[in-house]
Short mmCIF file of the C-alpha atoms (twelve columns), coordinates in Angstrom:
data_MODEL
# 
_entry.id   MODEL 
# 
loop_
_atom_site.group_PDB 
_atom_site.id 
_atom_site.type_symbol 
_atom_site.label_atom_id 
_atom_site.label_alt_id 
_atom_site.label_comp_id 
_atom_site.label_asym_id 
_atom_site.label_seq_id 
_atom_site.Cartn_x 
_atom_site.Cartn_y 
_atom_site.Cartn_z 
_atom_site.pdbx_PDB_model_num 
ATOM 1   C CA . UNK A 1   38.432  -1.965  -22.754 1 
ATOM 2   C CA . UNK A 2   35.628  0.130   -20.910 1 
ATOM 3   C CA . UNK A 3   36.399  0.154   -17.105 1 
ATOM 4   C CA . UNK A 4   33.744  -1.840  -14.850 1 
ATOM 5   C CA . UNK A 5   31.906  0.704   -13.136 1 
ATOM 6   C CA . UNK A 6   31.923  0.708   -9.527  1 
ATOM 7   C CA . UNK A 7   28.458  -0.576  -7.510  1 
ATOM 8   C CA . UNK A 8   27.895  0.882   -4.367  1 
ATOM 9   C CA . UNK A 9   27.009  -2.223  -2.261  1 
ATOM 10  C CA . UNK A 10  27.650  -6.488  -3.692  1 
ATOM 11  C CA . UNK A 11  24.865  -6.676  -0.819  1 
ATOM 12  C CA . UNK A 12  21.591  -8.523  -1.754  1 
ATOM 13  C CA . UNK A 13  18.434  -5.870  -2.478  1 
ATOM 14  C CA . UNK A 14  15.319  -6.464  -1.780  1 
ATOM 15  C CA . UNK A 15  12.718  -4.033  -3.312  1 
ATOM 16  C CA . UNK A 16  10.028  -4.051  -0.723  1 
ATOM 17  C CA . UNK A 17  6.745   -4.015  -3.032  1 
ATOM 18  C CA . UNK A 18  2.750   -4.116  -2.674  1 
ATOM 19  C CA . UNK A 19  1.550   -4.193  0.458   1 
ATOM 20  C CA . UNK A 20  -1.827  -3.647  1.882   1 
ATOM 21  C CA . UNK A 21  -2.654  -0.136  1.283   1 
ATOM 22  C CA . UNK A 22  -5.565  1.142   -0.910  1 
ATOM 23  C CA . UNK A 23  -2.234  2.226   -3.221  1 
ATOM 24  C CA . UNK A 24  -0.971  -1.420  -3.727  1 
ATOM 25  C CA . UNK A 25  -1.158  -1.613  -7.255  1 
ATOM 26  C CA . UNK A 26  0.799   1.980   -8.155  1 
ATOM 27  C CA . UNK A 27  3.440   0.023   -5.619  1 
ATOM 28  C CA . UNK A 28  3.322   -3.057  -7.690  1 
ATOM 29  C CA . UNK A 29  4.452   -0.752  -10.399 1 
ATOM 30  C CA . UNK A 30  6.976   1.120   -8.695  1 
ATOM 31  C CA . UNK A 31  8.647   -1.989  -7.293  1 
ATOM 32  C CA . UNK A 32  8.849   -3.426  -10.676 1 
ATOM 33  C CA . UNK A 33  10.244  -0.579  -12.450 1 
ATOM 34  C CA . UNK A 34  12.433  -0.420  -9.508  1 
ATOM 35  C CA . UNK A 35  13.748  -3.763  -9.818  1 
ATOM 36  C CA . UNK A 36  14.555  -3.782  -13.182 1 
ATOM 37  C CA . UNK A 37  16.382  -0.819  -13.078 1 
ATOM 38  C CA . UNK A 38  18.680  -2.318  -10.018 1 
ATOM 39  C CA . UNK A 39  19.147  -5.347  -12.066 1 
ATOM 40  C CA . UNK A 40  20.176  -3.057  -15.554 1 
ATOM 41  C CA . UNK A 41  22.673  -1.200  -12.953 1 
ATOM 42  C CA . UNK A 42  24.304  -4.647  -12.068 1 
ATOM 43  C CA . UNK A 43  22.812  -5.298  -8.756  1 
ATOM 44  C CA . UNK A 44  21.890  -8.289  -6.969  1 
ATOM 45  C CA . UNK A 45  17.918  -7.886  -6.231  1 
ATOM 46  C CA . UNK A 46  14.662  -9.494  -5.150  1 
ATOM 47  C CA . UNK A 47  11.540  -8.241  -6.048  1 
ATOM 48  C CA . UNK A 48  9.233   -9.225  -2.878  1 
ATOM 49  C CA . UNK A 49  5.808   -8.612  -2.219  1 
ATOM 50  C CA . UNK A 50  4.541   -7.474  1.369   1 
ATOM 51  C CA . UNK A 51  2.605   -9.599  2.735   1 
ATOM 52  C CA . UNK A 52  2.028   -11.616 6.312   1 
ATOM 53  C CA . UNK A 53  5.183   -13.992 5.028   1 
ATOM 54  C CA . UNK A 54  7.777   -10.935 4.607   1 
ATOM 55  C CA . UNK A 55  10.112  -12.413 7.805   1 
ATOM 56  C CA . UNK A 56  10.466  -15.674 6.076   1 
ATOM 57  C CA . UNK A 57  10.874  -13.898 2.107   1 
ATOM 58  C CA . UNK A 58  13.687  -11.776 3.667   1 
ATOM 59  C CA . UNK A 59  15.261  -14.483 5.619   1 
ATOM 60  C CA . UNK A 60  14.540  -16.864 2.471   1 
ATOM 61  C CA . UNK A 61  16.450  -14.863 0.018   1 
ATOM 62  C CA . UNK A 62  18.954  -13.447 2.558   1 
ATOM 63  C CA . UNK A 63  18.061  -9.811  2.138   1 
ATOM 64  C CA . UNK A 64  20.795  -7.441  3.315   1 
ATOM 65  C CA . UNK A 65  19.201  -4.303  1.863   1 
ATOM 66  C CA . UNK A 66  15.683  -2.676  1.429   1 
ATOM 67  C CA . UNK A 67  14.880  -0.853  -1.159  1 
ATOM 68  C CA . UNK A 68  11.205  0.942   -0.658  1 
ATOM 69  C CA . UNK A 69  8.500   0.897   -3.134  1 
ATOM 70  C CA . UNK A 70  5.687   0.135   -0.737  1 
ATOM 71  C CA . UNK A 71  2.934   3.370   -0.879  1 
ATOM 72  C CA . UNK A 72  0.289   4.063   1.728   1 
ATOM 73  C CA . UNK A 73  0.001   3.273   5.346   1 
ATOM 74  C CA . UNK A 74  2.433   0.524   6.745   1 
ATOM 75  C CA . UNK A 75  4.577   1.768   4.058   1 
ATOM 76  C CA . UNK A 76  5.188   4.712   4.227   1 
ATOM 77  C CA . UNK A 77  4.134   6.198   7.613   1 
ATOM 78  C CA . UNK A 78  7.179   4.525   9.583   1 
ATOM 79  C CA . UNK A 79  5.596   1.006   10.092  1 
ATOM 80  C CA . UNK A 80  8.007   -1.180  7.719   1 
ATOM 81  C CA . UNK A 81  10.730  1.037   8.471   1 
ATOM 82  C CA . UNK A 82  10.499  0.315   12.792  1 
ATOM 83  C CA . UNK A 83  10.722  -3.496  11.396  1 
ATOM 84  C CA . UNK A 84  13.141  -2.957  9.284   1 
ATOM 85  C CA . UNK A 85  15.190  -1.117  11.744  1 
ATOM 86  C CA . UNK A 86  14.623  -3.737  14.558  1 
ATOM 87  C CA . UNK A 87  16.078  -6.692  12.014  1 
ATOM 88  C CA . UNK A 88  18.940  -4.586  11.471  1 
ATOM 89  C CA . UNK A 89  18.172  -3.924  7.468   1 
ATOM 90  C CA . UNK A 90  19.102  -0.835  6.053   1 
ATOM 91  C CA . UNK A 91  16.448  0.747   3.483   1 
ATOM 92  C CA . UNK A 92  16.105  3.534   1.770   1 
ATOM 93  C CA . UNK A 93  14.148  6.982   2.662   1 
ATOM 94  C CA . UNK A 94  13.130  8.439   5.541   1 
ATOM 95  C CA . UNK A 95  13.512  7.082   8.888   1 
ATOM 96  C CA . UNK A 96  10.683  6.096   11.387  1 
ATOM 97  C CA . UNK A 97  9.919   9.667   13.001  1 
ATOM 98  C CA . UNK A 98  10.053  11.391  9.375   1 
ATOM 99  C CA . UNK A 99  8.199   9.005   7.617   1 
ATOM 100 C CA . UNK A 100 5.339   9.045   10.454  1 
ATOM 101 C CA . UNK A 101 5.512   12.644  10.268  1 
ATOM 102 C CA . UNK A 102 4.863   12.556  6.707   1 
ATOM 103 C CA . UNK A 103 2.384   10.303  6.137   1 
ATOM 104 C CA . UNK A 104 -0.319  12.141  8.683   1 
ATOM 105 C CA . UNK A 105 -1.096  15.301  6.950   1 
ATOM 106 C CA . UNK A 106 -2.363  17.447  9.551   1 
ATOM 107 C CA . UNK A 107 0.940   16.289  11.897  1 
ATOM 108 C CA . UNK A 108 2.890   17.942  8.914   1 
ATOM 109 C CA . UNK A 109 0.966   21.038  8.384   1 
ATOM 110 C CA . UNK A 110 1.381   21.325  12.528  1 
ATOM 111 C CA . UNK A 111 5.025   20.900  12.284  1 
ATOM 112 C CA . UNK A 112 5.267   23.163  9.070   1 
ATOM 113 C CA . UNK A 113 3.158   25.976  10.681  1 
ATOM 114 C CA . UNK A 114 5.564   25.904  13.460  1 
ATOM 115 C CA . UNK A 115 8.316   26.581  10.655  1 
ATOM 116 C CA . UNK A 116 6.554   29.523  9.152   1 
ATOM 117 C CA . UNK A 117 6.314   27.637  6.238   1 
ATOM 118 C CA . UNK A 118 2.821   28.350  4.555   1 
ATOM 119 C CA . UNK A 119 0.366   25.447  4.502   1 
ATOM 120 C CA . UNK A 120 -3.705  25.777  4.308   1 
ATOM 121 C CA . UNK A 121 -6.025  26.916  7.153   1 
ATOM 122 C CA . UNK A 122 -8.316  23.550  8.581   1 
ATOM 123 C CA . UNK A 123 -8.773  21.263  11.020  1 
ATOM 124 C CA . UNK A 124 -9.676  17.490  11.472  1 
ATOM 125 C CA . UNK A 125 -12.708 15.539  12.082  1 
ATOM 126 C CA . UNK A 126 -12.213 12.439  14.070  1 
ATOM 127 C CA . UNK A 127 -14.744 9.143   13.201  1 
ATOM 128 C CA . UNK A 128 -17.732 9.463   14.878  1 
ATOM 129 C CA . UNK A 129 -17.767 13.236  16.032  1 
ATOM 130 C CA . UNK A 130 -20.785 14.022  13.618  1 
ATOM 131 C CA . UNK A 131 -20.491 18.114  12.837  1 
ATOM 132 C CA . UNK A 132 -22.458 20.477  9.833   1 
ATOM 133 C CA . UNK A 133 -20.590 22.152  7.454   1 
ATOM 134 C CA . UNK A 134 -22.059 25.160  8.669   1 
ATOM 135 C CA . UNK A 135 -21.564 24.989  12.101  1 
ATOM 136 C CA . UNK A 136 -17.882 23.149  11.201  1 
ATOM 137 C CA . UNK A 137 -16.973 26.426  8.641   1 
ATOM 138 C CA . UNK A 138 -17.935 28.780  11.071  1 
ATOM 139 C CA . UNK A 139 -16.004 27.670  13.910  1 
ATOM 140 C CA . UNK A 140 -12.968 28.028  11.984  1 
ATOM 141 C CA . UNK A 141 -13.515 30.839  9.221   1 
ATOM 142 C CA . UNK A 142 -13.378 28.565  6.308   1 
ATOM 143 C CA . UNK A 143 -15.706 29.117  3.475   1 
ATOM 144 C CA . UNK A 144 -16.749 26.589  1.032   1 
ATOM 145 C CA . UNK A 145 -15.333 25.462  -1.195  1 
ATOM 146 C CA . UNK A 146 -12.954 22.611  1.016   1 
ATOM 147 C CA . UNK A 147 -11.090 19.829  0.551   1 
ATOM 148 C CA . UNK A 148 -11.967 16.754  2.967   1 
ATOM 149 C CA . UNK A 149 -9.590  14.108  2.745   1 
ATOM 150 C CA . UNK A 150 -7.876  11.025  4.818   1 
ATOM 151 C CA . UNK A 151 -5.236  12.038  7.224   1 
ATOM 152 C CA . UNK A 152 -2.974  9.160   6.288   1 
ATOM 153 C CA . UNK A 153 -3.708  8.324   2.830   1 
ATOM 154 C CA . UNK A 154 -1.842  9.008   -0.534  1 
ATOM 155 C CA . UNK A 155 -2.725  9.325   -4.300  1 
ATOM 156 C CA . UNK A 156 -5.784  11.321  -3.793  1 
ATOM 157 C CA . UNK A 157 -7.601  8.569   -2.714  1 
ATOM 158 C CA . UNK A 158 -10.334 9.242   -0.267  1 
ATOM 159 C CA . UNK A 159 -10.708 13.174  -1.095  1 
ATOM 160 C CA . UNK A 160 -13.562 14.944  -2.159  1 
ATOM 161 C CA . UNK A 161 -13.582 19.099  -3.004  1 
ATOM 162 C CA . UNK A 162 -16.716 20.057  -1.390  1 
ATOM 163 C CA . UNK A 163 -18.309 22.607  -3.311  1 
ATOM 164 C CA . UNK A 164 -21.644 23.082  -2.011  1 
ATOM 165 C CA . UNK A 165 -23.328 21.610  1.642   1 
ATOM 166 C CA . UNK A 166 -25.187 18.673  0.100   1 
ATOM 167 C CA . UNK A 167 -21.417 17.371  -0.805  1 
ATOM 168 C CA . UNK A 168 -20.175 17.392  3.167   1 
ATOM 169 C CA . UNK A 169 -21.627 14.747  4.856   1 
ATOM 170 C CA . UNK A 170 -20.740 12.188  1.944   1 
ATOM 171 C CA . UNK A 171 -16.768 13.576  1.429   1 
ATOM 172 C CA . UNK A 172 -16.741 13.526  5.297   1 
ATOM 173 C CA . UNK A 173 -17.955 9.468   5.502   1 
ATOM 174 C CA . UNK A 174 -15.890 8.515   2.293   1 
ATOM 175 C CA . UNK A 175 -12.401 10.241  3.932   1 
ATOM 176 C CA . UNK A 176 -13.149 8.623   7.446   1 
ATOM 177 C CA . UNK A 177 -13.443 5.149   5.092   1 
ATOM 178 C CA . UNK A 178 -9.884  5.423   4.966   1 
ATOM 179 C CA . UNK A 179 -8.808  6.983   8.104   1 
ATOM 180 C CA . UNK A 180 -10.545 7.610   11.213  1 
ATOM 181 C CA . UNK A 181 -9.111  11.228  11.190  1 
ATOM 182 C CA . UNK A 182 -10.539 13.332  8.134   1 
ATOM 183 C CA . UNK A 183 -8.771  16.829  7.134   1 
ATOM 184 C CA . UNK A 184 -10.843 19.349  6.466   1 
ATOM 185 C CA . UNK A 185 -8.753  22.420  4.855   1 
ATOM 186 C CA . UNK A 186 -9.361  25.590  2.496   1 
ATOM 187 C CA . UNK A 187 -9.125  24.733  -1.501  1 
ATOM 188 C CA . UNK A 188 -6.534  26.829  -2.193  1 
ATOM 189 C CA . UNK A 189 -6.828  28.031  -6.380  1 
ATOM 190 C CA . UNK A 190 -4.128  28.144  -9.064  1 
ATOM 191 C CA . UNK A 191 -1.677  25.727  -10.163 1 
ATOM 192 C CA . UNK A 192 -0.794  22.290  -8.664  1 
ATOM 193 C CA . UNK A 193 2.898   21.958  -8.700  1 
ATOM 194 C CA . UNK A 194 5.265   19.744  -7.166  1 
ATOM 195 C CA . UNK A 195 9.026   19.783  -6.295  1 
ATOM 196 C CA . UNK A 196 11.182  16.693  -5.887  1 
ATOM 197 C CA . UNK A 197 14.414  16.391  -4.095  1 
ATOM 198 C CA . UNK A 198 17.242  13.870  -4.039  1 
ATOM 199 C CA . UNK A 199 18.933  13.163  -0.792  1 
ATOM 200 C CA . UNK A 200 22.398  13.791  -1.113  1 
ATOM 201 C CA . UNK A 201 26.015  11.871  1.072   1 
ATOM 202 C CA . UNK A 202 27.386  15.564  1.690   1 
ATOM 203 C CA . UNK A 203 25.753  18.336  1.496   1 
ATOM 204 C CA . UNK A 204 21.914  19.510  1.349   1 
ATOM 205 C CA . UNK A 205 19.625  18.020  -1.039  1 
ATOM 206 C CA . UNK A 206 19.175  18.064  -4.568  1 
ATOM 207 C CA . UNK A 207 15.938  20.090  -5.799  1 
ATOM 208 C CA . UNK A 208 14.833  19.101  -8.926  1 
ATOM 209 C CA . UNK A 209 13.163  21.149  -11.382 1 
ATOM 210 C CA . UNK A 210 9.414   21.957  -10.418 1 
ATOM 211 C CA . UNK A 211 6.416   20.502  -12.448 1 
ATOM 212 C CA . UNK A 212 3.132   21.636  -13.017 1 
ATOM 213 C CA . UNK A 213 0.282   19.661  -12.789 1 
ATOM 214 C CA . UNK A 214 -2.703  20.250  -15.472 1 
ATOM 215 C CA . UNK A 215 -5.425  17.687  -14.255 1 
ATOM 216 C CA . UNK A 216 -8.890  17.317  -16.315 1 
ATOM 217 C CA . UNK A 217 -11.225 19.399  -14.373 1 
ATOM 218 C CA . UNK A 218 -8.493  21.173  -12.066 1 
ATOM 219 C CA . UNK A 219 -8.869  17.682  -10.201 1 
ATOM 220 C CA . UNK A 220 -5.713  15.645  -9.538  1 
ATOM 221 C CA . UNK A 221 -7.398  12.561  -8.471  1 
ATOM 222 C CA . UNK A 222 -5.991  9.314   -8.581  1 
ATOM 223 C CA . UNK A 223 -7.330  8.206   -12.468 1 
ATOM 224 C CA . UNK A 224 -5.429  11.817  -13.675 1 
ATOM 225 C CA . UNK A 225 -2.353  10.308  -11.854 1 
ATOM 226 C CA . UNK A 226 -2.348  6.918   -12.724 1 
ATOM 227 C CA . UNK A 227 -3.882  6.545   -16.453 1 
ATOM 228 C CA . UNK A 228 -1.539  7.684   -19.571 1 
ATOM 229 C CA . UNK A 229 -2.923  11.002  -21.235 1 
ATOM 230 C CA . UNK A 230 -5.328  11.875  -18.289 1 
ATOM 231 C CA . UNK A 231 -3.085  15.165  -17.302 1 
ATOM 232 C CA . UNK A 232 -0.612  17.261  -18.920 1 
ATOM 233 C CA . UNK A 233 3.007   18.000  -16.670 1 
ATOM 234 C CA . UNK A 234 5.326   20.462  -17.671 1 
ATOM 235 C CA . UNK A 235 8.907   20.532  -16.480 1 
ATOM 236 C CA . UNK A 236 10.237  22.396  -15.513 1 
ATOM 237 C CA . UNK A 237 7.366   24.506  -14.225 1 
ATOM 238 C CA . UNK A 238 6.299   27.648  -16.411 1 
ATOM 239 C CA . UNK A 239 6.663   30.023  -13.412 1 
ATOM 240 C CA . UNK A 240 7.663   33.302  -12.901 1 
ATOM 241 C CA . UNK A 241 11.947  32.915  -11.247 1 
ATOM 242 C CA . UNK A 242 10.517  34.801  -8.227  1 
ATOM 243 C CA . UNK A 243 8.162   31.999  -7.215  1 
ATOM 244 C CA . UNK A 244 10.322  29.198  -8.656  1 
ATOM 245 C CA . UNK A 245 12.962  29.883  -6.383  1 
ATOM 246 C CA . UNK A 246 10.754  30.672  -3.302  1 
ATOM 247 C CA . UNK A 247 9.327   27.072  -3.489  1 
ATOM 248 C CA . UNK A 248 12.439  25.393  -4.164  1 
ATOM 249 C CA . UNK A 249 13.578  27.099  -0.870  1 
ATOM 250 C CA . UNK A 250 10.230  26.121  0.958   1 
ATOM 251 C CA . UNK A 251 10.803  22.809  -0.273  1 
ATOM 252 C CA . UNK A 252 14.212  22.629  0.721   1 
ATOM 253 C CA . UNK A 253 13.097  23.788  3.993   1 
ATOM 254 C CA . UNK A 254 10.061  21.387  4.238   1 
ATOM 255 C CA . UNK A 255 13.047  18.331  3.791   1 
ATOM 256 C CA . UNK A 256 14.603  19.414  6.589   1 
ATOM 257 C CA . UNK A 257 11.861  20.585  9.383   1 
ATOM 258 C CA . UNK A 258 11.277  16.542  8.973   1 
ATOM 259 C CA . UNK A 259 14.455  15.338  8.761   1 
ATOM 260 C CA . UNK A 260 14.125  13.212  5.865   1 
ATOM 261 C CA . UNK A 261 16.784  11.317  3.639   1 
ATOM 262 C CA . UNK A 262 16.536  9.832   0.101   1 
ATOM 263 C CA . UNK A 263 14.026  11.109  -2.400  1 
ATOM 264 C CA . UNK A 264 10.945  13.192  -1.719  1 
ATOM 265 C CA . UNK A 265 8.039   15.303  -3.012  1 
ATOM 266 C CA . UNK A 266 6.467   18.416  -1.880  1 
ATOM 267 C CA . UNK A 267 3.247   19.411  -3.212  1 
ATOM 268 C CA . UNK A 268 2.155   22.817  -3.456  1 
ATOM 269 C CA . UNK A 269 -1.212  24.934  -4.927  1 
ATOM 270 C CA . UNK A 270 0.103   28.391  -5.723  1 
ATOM 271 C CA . UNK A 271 -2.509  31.015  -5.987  1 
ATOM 272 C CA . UNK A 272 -3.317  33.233  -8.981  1 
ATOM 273 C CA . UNK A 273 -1.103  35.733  -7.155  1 
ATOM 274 C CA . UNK A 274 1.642   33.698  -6.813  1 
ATOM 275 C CA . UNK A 275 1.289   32.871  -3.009  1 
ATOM 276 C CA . UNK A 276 2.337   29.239  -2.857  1 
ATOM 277 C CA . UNK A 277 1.298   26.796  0.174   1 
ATOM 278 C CA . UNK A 278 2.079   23.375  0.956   1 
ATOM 279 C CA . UNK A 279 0.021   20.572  0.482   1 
ATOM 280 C CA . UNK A 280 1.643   17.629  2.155   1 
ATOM 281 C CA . UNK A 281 5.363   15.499  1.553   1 
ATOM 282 C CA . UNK A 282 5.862   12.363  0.339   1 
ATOM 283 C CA . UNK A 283 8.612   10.360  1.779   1 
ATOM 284 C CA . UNK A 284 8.364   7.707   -0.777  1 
ATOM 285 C CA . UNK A 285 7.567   9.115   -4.289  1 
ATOM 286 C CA . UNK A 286 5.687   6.571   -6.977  1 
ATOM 287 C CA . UNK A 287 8.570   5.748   -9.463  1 
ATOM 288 C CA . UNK A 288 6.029   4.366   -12.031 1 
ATOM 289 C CA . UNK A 289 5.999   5.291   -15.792 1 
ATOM 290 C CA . UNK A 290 3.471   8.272   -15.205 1 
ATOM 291 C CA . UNK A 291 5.765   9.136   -11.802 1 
ATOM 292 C CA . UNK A 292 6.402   12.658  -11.078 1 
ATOM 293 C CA . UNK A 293 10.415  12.177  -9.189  1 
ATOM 294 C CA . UNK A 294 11.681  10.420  -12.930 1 
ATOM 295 C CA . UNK A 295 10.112  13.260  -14.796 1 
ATOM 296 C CA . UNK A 296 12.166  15.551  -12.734 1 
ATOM 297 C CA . UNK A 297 15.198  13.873  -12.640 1 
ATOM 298 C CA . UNK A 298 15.387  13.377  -16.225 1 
ATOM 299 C CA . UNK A 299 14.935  17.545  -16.821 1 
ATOM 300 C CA . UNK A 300 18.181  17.306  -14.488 1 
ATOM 301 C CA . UNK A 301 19.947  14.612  -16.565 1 
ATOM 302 C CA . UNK A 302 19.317  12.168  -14.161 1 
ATOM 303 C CA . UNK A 303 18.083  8.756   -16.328 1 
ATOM 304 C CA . UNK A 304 15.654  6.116   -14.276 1 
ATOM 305 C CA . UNK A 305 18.156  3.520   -13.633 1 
ATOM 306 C CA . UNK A 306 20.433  6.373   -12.407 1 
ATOM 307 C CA . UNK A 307 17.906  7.766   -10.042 1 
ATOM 308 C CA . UNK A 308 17.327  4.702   -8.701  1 
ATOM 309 C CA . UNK A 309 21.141  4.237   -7.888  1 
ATOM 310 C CA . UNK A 310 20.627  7.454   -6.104  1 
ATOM 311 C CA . UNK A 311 17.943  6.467   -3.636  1 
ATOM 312 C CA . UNK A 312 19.970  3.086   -3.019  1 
ATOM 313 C CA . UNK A 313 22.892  5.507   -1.291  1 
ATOM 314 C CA . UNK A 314 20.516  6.530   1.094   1 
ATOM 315 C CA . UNK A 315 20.659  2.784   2.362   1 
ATOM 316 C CA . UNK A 316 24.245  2.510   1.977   1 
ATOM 317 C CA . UNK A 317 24.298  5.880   4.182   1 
ATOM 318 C CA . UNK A 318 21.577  4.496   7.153   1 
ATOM 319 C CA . UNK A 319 23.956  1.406   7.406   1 
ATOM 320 C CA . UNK A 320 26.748  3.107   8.138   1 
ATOM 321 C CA . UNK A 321 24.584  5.301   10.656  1 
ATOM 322 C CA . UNK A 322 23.382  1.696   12.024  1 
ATOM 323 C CA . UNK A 323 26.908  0.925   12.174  1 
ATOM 324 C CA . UNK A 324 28.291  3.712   14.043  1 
ATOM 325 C CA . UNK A 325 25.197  3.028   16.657  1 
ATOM 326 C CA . UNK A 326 26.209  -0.304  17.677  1 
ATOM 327 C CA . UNK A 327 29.950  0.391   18.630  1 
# 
């Protein structure tokens, strides 16, 4: 007779889900994939949507545990986790700071820079403070083409690769849409490729194998992410071993400078001469069908339901840390 494998908490679940964010439907996703996948491992979890009611849901079903699926601002930037944190749930991920670190893209490239890890040249365009691209460019040594974008959105929503001046003023307006801080920052050319890594109890993380990104158009917008066939991925990454291992090491190194936990991914564009720089982290990675973190982990023979195991000890981990605190 098989022996019953061991679960790491009897604890109820709940897989936080949805939200409010422009990305709530790629969370919807993620939570339900999620959730099944908890369930198939033996656990005892909730599938709850975000909403005004989530105080009452988690008292309601006596939530013990969060699990994280939520994308996008008040997900992901350290919001839900201060709430969490002040209820005395555990969840999975990051932790406040990190995740608030994270989210704001020119905060990370800041912090990064400060690292000597190599991120693009820009700067940041508050709401209101109306500025040419020519007079903008100048002051700062950029040359077109640029990528404007939110500083606290995700899935490419928001961002626009200016190409010529008639394209500023209407990437600039459609990124401050989203955020009243827009990044402005050189397109770097080459390949779009992205490493995950896997929080671990001991040790330093687990980095996946790296995957390139082939988007229609060069573009990785949000339809290329989100609709089956748009873009071609190949894992692991068809890089030279030189540049393979120097981004697994500035990814590694890009985990740590924010002090996250769980599972990550760090985007990178690596140049035609195999200069790679970062693009930005993300603290909670989409675990949808299309996701990038599965299609990693499976290279590694690491299954879905396995993976999501994984990011559950990060929990288990926090409330032990939570523990420790209140003696």
């Amino acid at each position: 007779m098989a022996k019953k494998r061991r679960l790491l908490t009897s604890s109820r679940v709940g897989v936080l889900m949805g939200g409010q964010s422009s990305e709530r439907e790629v969370s919807l996703r993620t939570g339900a994939a999620v959730h099944q996948a908890l369930l198939r491992r033996g656990y005892d979890a909730v599938a709850i949507d975000v909403g005004p009611s989530l105080s009452k849901d988690l008292q309601a079903h006596s939530i013990a545990m969060a699990f994280l699926a939520l994308h996008g601002p008040g997900g992901e930037d350290g919001s839900i986790q201060g709430y969490l944190e002040t209820l005395g749930i555990p969840y999975t991920g990051s932790g406040i700071h990190s995740s608030a670190v994270g989210m704001h893209k020119e905060t990370t490239k800041i912090l990064l820079r400060a690292q000597a890890i190599p991120v693009p040249t820009g700067f940041v365009i508050r709401r209101g403070a109306l500025r040419s691209s020519g007079r903008s460019l100048r002051s700062t040594k950029l040359r077109l083409p640029v990528v404007v974008k939110p500083a606290s959105e995700g899935s490419t929503i928001g961002v626009t690769i200016v190409k010529k001046p008639s394209q500023w003023n209407p990437a600039v307006a459609l990124a401050h849409q989203y955020d009243r801080e827009a990044v402005v920052e050189a397109y770097v050319p080459g390949h779009e490729v992205t490493v995950s890594l896997l929080g671990r109890r001991d040790g330093a993380p687990l980095v996946l194998p790296a995957v390139e990104i082939m988007a229609p158009g060069g573009f990785y917008d949000y339809a290329a992410k989100y609709e089956k066939g748009k873009t071609r991925y190949v894992c692991p990454a068809p890089l030279p071993a030189s540049i393979t291992t120097h981004i697994r090491k500035l990814a590694s190194q890009t985990y740590e400078a924010l002090g996250c936990a769980g599972a990550v991914r760090v985007d990178f564009r690596i140049t035609p001469r195999g200069r790679p720089y970062v693009l930005e982290i993300n603290t909670v990675p989409g675990m949808t069908e299309t996701s990038l973190l599965p299609m990693a982990a499976a290279q590694a023979g690491i299954g879905y339901d396995e993976l999501t195991e994984r990011i559950l000890e990060s929990a288990i981990v926090r409330r032990e840390q939570m523990t420790q605190r209140s003696k």
